[in-house]
LUMMI-231620 format. One record per residue (C-alpha): residue number from 1; residue in three letters; x, y, z. Coordinates in steps of 0.02 Angstrom, whole numbers, plus 50000, padded with zeros to 5 digits. Layout:
<pts>
 seq type    c1    c2    c3
 NUM  ALA     X     Y     Z
...
</pts>
This chain:
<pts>
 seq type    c1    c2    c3
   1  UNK 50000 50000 50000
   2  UNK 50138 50106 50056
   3  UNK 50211 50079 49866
   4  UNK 50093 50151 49785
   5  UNK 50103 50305 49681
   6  UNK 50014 50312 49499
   7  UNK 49917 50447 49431
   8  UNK 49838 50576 49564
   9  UNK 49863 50447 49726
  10  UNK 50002 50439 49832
  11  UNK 50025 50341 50007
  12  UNK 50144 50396 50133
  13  UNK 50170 50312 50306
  14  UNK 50156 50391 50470
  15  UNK 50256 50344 50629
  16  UNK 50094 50369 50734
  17  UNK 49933 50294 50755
  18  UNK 49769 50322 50700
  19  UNK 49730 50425 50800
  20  UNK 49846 50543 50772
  21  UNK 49821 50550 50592
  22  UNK 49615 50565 50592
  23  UNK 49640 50717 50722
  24  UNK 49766 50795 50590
  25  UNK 49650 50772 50459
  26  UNK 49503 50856 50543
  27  UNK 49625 51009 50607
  28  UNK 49674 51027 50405
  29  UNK 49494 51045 50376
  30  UNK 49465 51176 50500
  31  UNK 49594 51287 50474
  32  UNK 49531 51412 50350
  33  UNK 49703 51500 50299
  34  UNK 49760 51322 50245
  35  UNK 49593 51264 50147
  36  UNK 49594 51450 50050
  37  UNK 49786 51444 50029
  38  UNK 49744 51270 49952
  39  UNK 49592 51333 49842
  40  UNK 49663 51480 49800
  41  UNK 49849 51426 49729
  42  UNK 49790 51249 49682
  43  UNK 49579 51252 49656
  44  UNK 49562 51113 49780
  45  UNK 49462 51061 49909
  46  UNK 49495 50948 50051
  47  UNK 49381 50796 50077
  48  UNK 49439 50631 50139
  49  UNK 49400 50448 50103
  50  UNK 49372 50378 50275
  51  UNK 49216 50373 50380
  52  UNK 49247 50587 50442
  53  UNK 49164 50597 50255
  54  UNK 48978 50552 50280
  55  UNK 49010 50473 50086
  56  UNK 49129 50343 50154
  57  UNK 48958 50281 50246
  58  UNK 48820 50278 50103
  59  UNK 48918 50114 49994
  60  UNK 48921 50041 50177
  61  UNK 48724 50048 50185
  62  UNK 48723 49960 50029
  63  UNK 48805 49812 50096
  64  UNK 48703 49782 50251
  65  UNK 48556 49802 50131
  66  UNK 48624 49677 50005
  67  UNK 48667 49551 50157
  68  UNK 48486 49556 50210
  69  UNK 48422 49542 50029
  70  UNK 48539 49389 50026
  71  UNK 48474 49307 50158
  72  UNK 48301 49298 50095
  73  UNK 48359 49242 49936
  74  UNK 48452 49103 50001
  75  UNK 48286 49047 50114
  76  UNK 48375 49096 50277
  77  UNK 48263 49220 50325
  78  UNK 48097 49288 50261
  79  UNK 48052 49467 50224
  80  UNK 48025 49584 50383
  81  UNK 48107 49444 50488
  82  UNK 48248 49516 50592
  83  UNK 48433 49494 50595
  84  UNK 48579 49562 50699
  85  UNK 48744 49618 50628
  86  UNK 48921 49617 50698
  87  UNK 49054 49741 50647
  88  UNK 49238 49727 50689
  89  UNK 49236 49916 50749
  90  UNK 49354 50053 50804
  91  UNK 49293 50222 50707
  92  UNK 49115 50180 50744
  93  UNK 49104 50204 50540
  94  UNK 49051 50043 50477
  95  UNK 48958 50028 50635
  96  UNK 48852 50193 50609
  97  UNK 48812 50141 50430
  98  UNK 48720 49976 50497
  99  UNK 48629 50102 50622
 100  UNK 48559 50202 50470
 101  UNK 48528 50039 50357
 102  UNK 48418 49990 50518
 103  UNK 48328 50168 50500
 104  UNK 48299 50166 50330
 105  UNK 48196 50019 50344
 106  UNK 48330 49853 50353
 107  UNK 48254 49743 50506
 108  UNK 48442 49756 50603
 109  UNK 48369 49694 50784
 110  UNK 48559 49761 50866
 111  UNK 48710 49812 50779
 112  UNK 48847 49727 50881
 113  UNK 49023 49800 50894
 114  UNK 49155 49713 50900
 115  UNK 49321 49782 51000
 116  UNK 49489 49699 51008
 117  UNK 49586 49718 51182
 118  UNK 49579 49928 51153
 119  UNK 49374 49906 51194
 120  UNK 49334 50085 51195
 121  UNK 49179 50056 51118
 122  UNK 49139 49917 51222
 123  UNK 49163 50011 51386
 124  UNK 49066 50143 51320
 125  UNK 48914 50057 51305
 126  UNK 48924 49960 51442
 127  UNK 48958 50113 51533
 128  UNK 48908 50264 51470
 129  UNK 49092 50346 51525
 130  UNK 49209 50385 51365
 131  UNK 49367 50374 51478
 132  UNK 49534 50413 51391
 133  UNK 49629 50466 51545
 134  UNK 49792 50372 51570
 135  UNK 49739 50258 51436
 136  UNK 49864 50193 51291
 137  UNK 49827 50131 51123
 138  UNK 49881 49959 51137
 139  UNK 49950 49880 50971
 140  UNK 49844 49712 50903
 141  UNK 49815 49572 50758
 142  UNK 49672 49702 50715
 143  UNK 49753 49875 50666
 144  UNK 49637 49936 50596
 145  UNK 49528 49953 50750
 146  UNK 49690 49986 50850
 147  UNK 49583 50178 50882
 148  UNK 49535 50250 51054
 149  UNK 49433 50408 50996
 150  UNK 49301 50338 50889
 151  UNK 49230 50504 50781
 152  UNK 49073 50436 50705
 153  UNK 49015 50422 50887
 154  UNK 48981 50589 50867
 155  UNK 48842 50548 50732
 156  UNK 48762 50436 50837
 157  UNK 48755 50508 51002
 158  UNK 48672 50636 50887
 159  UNK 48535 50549 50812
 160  UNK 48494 50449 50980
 161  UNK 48475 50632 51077
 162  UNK 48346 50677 50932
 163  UNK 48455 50793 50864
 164  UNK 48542 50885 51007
 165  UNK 48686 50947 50930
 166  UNK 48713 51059 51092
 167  UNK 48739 50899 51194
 168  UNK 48836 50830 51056
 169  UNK 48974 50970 51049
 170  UNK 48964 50989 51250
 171  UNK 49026 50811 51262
 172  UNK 49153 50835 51120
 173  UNK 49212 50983 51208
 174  UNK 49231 50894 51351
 175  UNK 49328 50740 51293
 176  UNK 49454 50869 51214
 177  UNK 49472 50953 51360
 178  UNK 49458 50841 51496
 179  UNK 49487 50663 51392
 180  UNK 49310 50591 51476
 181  UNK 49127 50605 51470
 182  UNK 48986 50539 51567
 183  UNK 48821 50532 51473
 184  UNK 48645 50527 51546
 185  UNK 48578 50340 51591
 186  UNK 48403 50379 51471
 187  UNK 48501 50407 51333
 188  UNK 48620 50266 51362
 189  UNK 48465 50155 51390
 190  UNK 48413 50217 51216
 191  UNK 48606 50212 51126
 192  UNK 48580 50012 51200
 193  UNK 48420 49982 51102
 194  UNK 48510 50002 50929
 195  UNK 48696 49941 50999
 196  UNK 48778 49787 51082
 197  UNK 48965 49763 51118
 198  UNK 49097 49672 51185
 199  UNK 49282 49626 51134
 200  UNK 49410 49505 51111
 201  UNK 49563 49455 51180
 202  UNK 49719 49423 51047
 203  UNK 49713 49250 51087
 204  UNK 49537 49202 51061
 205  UNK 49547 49294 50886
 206  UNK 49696 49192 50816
 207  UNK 49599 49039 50904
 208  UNK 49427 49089 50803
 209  UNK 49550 49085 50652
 210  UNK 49608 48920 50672
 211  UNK 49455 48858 50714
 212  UNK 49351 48911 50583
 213  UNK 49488 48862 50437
 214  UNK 49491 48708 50514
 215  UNK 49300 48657 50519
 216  UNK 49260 48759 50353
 217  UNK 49401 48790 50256
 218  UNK 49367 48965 50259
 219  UNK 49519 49098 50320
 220  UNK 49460 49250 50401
 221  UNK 49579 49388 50428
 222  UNK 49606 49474 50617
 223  UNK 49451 49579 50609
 224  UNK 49332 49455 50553
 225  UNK 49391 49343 50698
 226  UNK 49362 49475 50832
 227  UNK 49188 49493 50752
 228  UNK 49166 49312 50757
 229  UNK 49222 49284 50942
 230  UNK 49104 49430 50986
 231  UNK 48939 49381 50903
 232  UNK 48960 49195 50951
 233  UNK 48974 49270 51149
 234  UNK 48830 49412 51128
 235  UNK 48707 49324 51009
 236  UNK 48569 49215 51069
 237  UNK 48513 49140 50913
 238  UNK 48345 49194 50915
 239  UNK 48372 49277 50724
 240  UNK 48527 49267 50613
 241  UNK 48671 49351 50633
 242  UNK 48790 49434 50496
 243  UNK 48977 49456 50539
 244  UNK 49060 49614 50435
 245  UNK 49205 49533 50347
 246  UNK 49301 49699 50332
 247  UNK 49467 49642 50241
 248  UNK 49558 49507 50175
 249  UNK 49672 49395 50281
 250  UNK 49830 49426 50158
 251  UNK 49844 49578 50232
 252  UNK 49889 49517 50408
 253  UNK 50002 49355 50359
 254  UNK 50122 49379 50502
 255  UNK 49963 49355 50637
 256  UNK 49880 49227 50514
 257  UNK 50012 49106 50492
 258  UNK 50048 49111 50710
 259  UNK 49858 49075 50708
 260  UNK 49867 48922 50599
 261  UNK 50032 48890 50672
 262  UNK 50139 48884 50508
 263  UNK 50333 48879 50545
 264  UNK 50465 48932 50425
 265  UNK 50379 49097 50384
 266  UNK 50459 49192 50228
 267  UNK 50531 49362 50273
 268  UNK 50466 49441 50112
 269  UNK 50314 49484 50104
 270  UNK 50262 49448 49937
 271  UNK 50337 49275 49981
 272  UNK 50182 49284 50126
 273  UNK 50059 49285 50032
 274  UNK 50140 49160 49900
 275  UNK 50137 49040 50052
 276  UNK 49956 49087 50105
 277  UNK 49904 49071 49912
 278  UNK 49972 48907 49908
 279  UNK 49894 48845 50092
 280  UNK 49706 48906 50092
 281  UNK 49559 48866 49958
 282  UNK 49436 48981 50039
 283  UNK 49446 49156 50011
 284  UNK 49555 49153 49847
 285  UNK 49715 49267 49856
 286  UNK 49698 49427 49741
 287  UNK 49755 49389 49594
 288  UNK 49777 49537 49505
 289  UNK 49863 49608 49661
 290  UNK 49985 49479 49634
 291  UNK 50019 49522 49467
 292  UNK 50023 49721 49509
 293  UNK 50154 49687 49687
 294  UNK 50260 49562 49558
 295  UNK 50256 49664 49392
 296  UNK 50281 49834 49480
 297  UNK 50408 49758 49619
 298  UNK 50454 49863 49786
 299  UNK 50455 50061 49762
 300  UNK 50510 50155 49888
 301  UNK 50382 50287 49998
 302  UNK 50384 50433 50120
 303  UNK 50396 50403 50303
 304  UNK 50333 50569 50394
 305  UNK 50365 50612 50577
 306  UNK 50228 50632 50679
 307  UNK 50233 50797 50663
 308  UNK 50074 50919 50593
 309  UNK 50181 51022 50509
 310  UNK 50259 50880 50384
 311  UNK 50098 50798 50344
 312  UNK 50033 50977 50288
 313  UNK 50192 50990 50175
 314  UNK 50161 50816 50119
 315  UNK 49982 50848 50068
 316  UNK 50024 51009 49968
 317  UNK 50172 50941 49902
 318  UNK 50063 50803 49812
 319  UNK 49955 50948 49748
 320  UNK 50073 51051 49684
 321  UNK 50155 50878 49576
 322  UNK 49974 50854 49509
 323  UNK 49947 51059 49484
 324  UNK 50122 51041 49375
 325  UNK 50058 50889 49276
 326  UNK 49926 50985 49231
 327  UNK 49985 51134 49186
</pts>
């Protein structure tokens, strides 16, 4: 991912966390000297493809949708008969987007998130305190929840106060300034009539891994297993229950061969995934990915500091390459 740079795109890594780089992001967007310097010298605006852009949520709709449409066309379920979901969740993103499938219409009885060993989420709910004092992001199989201040959580605390956008940006406030919020037990009773969670340990995920390739065939990545370990503790099988596959296990080889316990690991990582390729049926490895990472071989990429400053040069540096091109 890191590699890649054709056309208008360009990846760069960060030696931070998520965290880190979602708060950046939103800071760029608020600072109005830096969005009109931007519009002005290069006629762009700043949007962003992950779940801060409301966008990033409508394709997600869609696929809770299209599960529940599957599952009447494959005689699982008939039409208006519930179903639950679970979603591997950190950002609250994927999460949210279940939450409006259910309003639109899509029977979702509880949208269950699914925390590794960070469990903000979790606590939250079980709770009702967003704690962040003395609190580190702890590193896991499942990066991409690796995330302690979960932003769409803003949406939804929204939409479950009918609207209250002063509560909303009181809490906010008060999470920036004091890293914790308390909110009031009706509206946690009523944030616990769409919402379920729990989490899972790093063990038990590799474990689900194993256990599922073993009786199905079928790999799951990291995030998938946390899901699975979550809605097999939390679901009472009373209605079917969907688990939000959210990426492909080639992009975790390191924690996926320790969960099938395969020895002699390559080093390389295009080697990993040869090996996986080679071991598992069920999902297939990408193929065309293999062709682009062996065709286009190992390019090297930007490694920014976690530092505000640098990612702002970074991000006007790509525009003023494309502005050039252009021109």
């Amino acid at each position: 991912m890191t590699s890649y740079r054709e056309g208008n795109a360009r990846a760069i890594s960060v030696l931070s966390d998520f965290d880190f780089c979602q708060r950046s992001i939103k800071r760029m967007f608020g600072e109005c000297g830096l969005t009109g310097h931007l519009a002005v010298e290069y006629s762009t605006v700043l949007s962003t493809a992950n779940s801060i852009n409301w966008a990033r949520l409508l394709p997600q709709v869609v696929y809770h949708s299209s599960a529940y449409l599957d599952l009447i066309r494959d005689g699982v379920i008939k039409f208006g008969e519930p179903i639950d979901v679970c979603v591997p969740s950190g950002n609250f993103g994927n999460a949210m987007s279940a939450v409006y499938a259910k309003r639109m219409g899509i029977p979702i009885r509880k949208v269950i998130c699914a925390s590794n060993h960070n469990r903000i989420i979790t606590d939250f709910i079980t709770t009702g305190e967003y704690d962040l004092r003395g609190r580190p992001l702890m590193l896991s199989h499942s990066p991409a929840i690796d995330i302690l201040k979960s932003s769409n959580l803003e949406r939804f605390i929204y939409h479950v106060s009918n609207g209250d956008g002063r509560l909303v940006k009181e809490l906010f406030t008060r999470l920036d300034r004091q890293q914790h919020f308390q909110v009031p037990e009706p509206l946690l009773g009523r944030m616990r009539q769409d919402v379920a969670a729990g989490w899972c340990s790093e063990d038990d995920c590799l474990a689900a891994i194993q256990s599922v390739h073993t009786q199905a065939g079928y790999l799951m990545d990291t995030h998938t297993a946390v899901a699975k370990v979550v809605a097999d503790r939390l679901q009472d099988g009373s209605c079917p229950v969907v688990l939000c596959s959210t990426a492909h296990y080639g992009k975790f080889a390191p924690a996926v061969f320790k969960a099938l316990q395969i020895q002699n690991v390559p080093e390389d990582p295009l080697e990993q995934l040869k090996e996986l390729g080679s071991t598992v049926s069920r999902p297939e490895i990408h193929r065309d990915m293999m062709q682009c990472l062996e065709t286009s071989g190992r390019r090297t990429h930007t490694v920014c500091q976690a530092e505000y400053s640098v990612l702002v040069e970074e991000v006007e540096s790509m525009m003023h390459d494309s502005f050039l091109k252009v021109m």
